[in-house]
MIVEXDO-265553 format. One record per residue (C-alpha): x, z, y; residue in three letters. Coordinates in steps of 0.25 Angstrom, whole numbers, plus 5000, padded with zeros to 4 digits. Example, Ala and Ser with C-alpha at 12.3 -4.5 7.8 and 13.67 -1.06 7.14 Angstrom:
REM MIVEXDO-265553
504950314982ALA/505550294996SER/
REM end
This chain:
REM MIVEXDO-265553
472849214809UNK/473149094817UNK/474449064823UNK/474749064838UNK/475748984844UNK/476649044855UNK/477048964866UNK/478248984876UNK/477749004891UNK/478248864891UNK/477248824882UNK/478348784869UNK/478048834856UNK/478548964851UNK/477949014838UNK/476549054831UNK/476249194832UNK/474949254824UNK/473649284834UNK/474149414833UNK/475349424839UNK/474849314850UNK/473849414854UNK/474849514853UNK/475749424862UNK/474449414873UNK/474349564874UNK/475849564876UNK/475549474889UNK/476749394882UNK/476049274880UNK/474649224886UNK/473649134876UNK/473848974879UNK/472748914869UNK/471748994862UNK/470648974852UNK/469348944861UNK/468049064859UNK/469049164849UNK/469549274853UNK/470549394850UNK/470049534858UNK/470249474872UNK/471149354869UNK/470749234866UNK/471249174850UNK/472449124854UNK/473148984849UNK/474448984857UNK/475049064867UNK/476049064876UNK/477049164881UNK/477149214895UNK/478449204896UNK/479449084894UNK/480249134879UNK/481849054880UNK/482048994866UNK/483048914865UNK/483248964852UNK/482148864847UNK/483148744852UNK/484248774846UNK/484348744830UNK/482848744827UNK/481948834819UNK/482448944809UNK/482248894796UNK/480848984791UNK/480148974777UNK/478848924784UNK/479648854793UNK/480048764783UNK/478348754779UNK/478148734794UNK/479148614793UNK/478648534780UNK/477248564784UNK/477048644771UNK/477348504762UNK/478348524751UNK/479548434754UNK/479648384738UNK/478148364735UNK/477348384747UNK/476248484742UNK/476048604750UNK/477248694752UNK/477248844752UNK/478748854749UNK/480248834752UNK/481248744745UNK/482648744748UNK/483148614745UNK/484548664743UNK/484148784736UNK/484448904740UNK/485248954725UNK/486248844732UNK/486548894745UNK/485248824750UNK/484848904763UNK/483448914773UNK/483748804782UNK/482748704787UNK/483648584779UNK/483648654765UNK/482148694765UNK/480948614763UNK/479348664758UNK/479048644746UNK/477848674738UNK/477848784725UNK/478048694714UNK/479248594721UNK/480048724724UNK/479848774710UNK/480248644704UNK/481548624712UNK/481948754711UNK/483448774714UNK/483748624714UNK/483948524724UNK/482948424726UNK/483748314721UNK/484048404709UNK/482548434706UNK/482248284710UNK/481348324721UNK/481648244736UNK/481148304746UNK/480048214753UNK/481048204767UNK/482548194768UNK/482748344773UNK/482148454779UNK/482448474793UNK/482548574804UNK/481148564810UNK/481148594826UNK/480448694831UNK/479248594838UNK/479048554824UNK/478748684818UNK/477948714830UNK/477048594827UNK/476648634813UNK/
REM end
């Protein structure tokens, strides 16, 4: 299934939900279809892309620091790129690891590929002699999660 993304009545970005729960959400009357896939169809509703919510949702809680930090948040960021060799990534490597009092912030994680998180293993990067390929992961904003 596709995502969909949800849209305040004000037409800023929420989230993705699956087509599912959007269809779920259009019975509800909660939210009404702003774009759909043209000639498909679910039951009586069109396929749809995005939808947007009926009424205006406050979030001022998506000003205030940025995202919380999230395993495929830190995919999302990177574009699933390893920061040491840039292969595909389908892991996550703390740069100050975690046996250290490393923690999951956006600062001390970065994808990484199967092999490059195997081979550094509990080690810094200057330890296991492999730079990262930027100066340091970074607290992505919210628009920039939204776009990938």
């Amino acid at each position: 299934m596709t995502a969909v993304l949800v849209i305040n009545a004000d037409l800023g970005p929420l989230h993705r939900v699956s087509v599912k729960h959007a269809i779920r959400m259009l019975c509800r009357r909660v939210a009404e279809i702003h774009e759909a896939e043209p000639d498909r169809h679910i039951g009586v509703f069109p396929m749809p892309r995005v939808v947007r919510l009926v009424r205006y949702l406050v979030t001022r809680w998506r000003f205030s620091s940025g995202p919380a930090w999230s395993r495929s948040g830190v995919l999302t960021r990177d574009e699933r790129r390893c920061g040491y060799c840039a292969e595909p990534a389908t892991t996550v490597d703390h740069v100050l690891p975690r046996s250290r009092g490393g923690r999951n912030t956006w600062q001390n994680t970065v994808a990484a590929c199967y092999s490059c998180n195997q081979d550094k293993g509990d080690r810094t990067p200057a330890e296991a002699g492999m730079p990262l390929r930027y100066a340091e992961p970074v607290v992505p904003s919210w628009a920039a999660l939204a776009r990938r």
